[in-house]
Each structure stands twice: as C-alpha cells, then as structure tokens.
N, CA, C and O atoms as CSV, one atom per row, in Angstrom:
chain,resi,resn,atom,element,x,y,z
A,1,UNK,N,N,111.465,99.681,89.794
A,1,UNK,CA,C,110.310,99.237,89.042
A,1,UNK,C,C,109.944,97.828,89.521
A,1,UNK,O,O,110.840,97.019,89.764
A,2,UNK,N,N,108.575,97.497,89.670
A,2,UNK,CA,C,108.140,96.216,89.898
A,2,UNK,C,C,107.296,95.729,89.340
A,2,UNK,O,O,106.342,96.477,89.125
A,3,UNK,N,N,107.202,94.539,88.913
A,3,UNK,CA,C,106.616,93.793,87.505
A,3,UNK,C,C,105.809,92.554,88.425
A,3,UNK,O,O,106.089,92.160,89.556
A,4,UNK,N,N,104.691,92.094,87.489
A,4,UNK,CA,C,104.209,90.722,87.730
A,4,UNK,C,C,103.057,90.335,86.753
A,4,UNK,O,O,101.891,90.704,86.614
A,5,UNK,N,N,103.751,89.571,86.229
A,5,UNK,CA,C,103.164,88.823,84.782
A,5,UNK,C,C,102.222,87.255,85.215
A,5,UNK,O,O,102.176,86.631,86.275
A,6,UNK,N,N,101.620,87.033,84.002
A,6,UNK,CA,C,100.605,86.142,84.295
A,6,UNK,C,C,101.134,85.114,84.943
A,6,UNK,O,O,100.754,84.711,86.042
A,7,UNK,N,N,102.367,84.483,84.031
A,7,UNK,CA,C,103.148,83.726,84.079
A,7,UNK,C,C,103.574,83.426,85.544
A,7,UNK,O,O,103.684,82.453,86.291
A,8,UNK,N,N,103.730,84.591,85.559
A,8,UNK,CA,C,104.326,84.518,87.104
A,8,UNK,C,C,103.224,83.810,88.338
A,8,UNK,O,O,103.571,83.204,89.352
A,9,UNK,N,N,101.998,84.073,87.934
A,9,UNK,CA,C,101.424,82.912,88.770
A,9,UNK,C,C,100.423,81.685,88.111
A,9,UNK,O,O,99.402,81.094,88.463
A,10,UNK,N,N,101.151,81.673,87.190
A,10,UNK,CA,C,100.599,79.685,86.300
A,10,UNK,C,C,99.861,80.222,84.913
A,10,UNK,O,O,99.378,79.353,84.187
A,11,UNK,N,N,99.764,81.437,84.562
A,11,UNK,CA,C,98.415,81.794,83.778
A,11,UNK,C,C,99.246,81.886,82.641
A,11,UNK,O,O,100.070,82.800,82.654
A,12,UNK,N,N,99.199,80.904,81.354
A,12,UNK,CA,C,99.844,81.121,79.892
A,12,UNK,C,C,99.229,82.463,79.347
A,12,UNK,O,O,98.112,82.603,78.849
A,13,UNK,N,N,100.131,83.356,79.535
A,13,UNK,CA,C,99.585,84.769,79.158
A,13,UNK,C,C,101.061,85.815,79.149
A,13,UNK,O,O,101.761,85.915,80.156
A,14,UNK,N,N,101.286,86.341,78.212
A,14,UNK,CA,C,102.077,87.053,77.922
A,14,UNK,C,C,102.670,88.962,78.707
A,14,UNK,O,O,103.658,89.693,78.631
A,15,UNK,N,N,101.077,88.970,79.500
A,15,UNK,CA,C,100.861,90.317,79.589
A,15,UNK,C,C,101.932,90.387,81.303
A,15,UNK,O,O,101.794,89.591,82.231
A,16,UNK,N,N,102.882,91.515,81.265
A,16,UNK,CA,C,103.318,91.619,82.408
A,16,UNK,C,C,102.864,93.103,83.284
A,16,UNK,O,O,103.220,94.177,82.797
A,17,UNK,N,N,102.440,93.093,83.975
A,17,UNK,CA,C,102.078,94.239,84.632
A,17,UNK,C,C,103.138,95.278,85.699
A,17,UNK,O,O,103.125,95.105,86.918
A,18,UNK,N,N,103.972,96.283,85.076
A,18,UNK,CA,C,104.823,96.736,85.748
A,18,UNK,C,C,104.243,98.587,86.349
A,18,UNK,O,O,103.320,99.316,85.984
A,19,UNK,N,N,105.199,98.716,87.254
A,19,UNK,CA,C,104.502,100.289,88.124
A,19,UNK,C,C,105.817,100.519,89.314
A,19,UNK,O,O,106.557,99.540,89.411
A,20,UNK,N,N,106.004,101.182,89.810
A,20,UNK,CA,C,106.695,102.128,91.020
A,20,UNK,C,C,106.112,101.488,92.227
A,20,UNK,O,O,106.465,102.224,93.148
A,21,UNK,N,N,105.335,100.410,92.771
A,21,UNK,CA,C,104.919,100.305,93.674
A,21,UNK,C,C,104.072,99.066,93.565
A,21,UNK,O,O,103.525,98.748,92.510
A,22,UNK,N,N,103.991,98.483,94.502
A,22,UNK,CA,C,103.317,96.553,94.584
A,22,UNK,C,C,101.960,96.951,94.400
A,22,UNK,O,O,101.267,96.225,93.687
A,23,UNK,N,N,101.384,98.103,94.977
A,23,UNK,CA,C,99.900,98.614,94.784
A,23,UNK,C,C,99.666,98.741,93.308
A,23,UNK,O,O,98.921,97.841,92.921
A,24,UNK,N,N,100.018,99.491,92.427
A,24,UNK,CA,C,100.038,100.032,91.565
A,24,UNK,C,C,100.174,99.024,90.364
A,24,UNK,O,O,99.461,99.215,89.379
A,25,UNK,N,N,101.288,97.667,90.395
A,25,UNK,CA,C,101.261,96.815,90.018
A,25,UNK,C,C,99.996,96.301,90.199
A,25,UNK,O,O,99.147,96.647,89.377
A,26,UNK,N,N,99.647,95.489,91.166
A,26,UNK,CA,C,98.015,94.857,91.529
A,26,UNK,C,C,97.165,95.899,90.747
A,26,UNK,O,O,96.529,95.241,89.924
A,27,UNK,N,N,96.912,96.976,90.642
A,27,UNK,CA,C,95.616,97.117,89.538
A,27,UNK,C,C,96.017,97.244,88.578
A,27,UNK,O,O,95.211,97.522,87.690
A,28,UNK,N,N,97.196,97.137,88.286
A,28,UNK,CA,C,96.904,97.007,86.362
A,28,UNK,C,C,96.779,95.288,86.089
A,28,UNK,O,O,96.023,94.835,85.229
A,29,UNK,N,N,97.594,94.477,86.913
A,29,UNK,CA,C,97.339,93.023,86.996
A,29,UNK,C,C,95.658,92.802,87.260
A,29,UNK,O,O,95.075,91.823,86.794
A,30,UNK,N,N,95.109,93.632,87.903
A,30,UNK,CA,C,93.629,93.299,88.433
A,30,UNK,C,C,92.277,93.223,87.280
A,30,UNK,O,O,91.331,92.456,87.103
A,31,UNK,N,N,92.973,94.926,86.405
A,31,UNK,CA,C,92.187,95.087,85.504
A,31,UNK,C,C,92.623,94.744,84.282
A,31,UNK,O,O,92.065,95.378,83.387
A,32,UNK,N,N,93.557,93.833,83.871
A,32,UNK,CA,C,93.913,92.883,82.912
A,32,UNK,C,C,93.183,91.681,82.835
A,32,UNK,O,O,92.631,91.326,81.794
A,33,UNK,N,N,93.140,90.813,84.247
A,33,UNK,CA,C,92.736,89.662,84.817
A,33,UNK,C,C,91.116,89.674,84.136
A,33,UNK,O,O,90.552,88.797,83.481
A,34,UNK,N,N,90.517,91.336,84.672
A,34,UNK,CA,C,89.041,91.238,84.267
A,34,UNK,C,C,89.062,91.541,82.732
A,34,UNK,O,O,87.914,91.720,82.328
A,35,UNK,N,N,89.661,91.614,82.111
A,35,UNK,CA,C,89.548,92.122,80.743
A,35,UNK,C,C,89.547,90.923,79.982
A,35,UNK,O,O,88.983,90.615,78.933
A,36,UNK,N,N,90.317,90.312,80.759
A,36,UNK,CA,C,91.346,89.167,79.513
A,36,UNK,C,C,91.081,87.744,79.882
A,36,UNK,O,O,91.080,86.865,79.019
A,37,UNK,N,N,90.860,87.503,81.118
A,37,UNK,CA,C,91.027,86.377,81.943
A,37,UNK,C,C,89.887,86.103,82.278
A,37,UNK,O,O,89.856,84.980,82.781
A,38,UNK,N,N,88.754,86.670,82.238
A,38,UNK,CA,C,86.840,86.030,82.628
A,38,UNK,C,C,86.963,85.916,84.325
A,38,UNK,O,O,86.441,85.111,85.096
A,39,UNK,N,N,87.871,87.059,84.576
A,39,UNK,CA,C,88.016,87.409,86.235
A,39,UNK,C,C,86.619,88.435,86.496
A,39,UNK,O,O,86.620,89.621,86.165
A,40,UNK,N,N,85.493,87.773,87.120
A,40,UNK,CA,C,84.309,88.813,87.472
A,40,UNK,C,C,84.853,89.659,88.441
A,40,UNK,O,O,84.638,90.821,88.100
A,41,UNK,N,N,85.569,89.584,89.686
A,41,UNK,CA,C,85.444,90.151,90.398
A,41,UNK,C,C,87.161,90.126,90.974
A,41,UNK,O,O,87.415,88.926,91.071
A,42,UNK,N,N,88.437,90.946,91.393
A,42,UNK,CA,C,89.498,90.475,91.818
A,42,UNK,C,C,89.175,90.139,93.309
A,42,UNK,O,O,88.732,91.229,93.672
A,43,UNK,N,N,89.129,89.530,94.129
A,43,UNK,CA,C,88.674,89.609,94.904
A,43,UNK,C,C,90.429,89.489,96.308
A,43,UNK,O,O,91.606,89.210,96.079
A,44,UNK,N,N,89.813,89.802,97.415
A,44,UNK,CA,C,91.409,89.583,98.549
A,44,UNK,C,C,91.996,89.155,98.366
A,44,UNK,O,O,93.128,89.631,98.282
A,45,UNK,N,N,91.650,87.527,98.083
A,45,UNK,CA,C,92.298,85.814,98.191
A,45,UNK,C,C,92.833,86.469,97.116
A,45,UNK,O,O,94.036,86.384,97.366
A,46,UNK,N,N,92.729,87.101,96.025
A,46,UNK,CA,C,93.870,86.576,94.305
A,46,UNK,C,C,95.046,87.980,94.825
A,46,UNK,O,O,96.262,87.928,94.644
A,47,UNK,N,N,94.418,88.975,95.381
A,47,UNK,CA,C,95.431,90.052,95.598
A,47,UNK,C,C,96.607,89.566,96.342
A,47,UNK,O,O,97.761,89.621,95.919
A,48,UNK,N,N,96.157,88.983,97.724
A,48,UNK,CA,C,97.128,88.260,98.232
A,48,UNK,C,C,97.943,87.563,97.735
A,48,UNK,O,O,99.152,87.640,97.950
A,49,UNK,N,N,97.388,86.776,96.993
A,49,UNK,CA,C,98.193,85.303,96.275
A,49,UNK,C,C,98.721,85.862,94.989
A,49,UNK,O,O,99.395,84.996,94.430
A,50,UNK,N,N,98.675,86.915,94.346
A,50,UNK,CA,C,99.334,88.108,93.680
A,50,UNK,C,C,100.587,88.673,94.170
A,50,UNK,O,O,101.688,88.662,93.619
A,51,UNK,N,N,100.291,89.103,95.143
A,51,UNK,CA,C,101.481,89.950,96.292
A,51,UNK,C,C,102.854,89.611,96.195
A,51,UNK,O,O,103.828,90.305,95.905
A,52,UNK,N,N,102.728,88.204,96.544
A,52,UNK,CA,C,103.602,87.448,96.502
A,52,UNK,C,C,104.578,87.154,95.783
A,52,UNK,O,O,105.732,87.068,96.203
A,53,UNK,N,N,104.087,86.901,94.188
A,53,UNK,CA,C,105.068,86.705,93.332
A,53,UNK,C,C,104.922,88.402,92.457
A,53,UNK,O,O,104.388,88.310,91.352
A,54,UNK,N,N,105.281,89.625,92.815
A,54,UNK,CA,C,105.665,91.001,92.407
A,54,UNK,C,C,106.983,91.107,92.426
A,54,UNK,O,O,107.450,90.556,93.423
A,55,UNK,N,N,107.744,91.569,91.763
A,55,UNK,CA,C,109.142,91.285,91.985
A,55,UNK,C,C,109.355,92.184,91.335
A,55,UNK,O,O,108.552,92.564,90.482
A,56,UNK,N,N,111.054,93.052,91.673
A,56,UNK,CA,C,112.013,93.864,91.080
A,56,UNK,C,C,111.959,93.282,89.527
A,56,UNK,O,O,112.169,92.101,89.251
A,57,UNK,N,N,111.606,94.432,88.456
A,57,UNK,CA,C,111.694,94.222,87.386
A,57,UNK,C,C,113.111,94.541,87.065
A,57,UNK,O,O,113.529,94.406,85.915
C-alpha cells in the first residue's frame, strides 16, 4: 500500500491519500487538492513534486 498526505508536502490538512500504486495515489491526492485545496487545475509541476514524497504506507 502507498499513501501521501497533505502533510506530507507542507499543506495543514489531515486528508491522506492511499492506493496499490503511485498512479492511483496521485488521483485521489489530485482530486482532493481540487475539492478541498482551490487547486483549478493539477497540473505536471505538482504531480511531479507529489511523486516524490508517496511512500510505503
């Protein structure tokens, strides 16, 4: 399982986004971001800079 919470990249936010796969993680992180976070658009640059901190839950 692999997880990545707001927290995990600076954002005071509780919500952790976990899935079977770093892909799978990134859109539930993506479509949280736009829900919750006044994210218009996820765009490369945040996926990338996302990527990064996904980690073994």
């Amino acid at each position: 399982m692999k997880a990545l919470g707001c927290k995990d990249v600076g954002v005071e936010c509780s919500f952790v986004a976990k899935g079977k796969t770093t892909e799978e993680v990134l859109k539930k992180a993506a479509e949280h971001a736009t829900k919750h976070h006044g994210i218009k658009k996820v765009t490369k640059d945040y996926l990338d800079s996302w990527r990064k901190h996904v980690h073994e839950a």
